[in-house]
C-alpha positions as CSV (number, residue, x, y, z in Angstrom):
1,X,-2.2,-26.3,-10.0
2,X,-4.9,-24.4,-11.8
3,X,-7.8,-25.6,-9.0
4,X,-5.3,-24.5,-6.0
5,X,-5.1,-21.3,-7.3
6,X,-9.2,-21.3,-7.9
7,X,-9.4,-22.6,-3.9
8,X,-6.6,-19.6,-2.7
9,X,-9.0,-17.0,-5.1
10,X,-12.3,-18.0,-3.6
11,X,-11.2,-17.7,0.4
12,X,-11.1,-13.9,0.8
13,X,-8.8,-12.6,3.6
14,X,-10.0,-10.0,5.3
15,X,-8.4,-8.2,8.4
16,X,-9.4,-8.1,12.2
17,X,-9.7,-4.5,13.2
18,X,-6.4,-3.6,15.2
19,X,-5.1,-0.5,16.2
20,X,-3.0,-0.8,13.0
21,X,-6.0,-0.8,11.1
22,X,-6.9,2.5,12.5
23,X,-3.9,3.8,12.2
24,X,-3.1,3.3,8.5
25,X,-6.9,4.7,7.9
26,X,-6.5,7.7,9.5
27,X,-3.1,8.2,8.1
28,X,-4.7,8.0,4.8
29,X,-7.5,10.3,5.4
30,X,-5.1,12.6,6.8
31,X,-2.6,12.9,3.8
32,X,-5.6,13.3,1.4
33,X,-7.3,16.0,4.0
34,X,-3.8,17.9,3.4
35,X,-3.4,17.4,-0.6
36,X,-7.2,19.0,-0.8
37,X,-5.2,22.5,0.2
38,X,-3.8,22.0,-3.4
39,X,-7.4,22.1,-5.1
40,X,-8.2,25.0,-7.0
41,X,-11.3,26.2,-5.9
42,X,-11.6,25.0,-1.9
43,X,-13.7,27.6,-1.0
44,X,-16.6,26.7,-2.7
45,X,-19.8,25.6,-0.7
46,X,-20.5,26.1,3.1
47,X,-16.7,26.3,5.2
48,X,-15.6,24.5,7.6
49,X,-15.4,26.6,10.5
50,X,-12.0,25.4,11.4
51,X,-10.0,24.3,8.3
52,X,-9.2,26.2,5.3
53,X,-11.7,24.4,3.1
54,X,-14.8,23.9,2.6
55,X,-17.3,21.0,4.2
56,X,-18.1,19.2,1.1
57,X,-14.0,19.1,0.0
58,X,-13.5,17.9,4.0
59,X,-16.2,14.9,3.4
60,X,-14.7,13.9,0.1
61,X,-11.7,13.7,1.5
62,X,-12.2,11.7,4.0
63,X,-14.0,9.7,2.3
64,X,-11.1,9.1,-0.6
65,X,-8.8,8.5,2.3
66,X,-11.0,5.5,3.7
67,X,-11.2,4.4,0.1
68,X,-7.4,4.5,-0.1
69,X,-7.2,3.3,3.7
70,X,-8.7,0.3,2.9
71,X,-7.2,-0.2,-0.1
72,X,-3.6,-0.5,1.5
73,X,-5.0,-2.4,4.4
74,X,-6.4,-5.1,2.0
75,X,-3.2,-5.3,0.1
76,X,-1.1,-5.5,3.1
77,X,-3.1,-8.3,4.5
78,X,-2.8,-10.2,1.0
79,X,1.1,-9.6,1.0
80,X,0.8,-11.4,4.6
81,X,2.6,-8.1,5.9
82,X,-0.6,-7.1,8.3
């Protein structure tokens, strides 16, 4: 039992990009995008000419969101729900 599990551990599973990929990316870019409204100070640096922050808060947090993204993606795939 113990060396199955050691064989399903050491095949990792990773996705094929799919327009469900993309989706659940962006989706999580774009709810962290909105909870960096909530940050104290999101004025500070150079501003983004069209949103209400400022360009470094917009590239962390789209950054966090692909963190997150992927994070769900993986965990979908290894659930066998993606």
């Amino acid at each position: 039992m113990i060396s199955s599990l050691l064989a399903a551990a050491s095949v990792p599973v990773t996705p094929e990009w799919s327009p469900t990929v993309a989706i659940i990316i962006s989706a999580s870019s774009l709810v962290v995008l909105l909870l960096t409204l909530k940050i104290q100070y999101p004025q500070v640096g150079p501003k983004f000419p069209i949103l209400p922050i400022s360009i470094p808060a917009f590239i962390g947090a789209m950054a966090f969101g692909h963190v997150i993204g992927i994070g769900i993606v993986l965990g979908l795939t290894n659930i066998g729900r993606l």
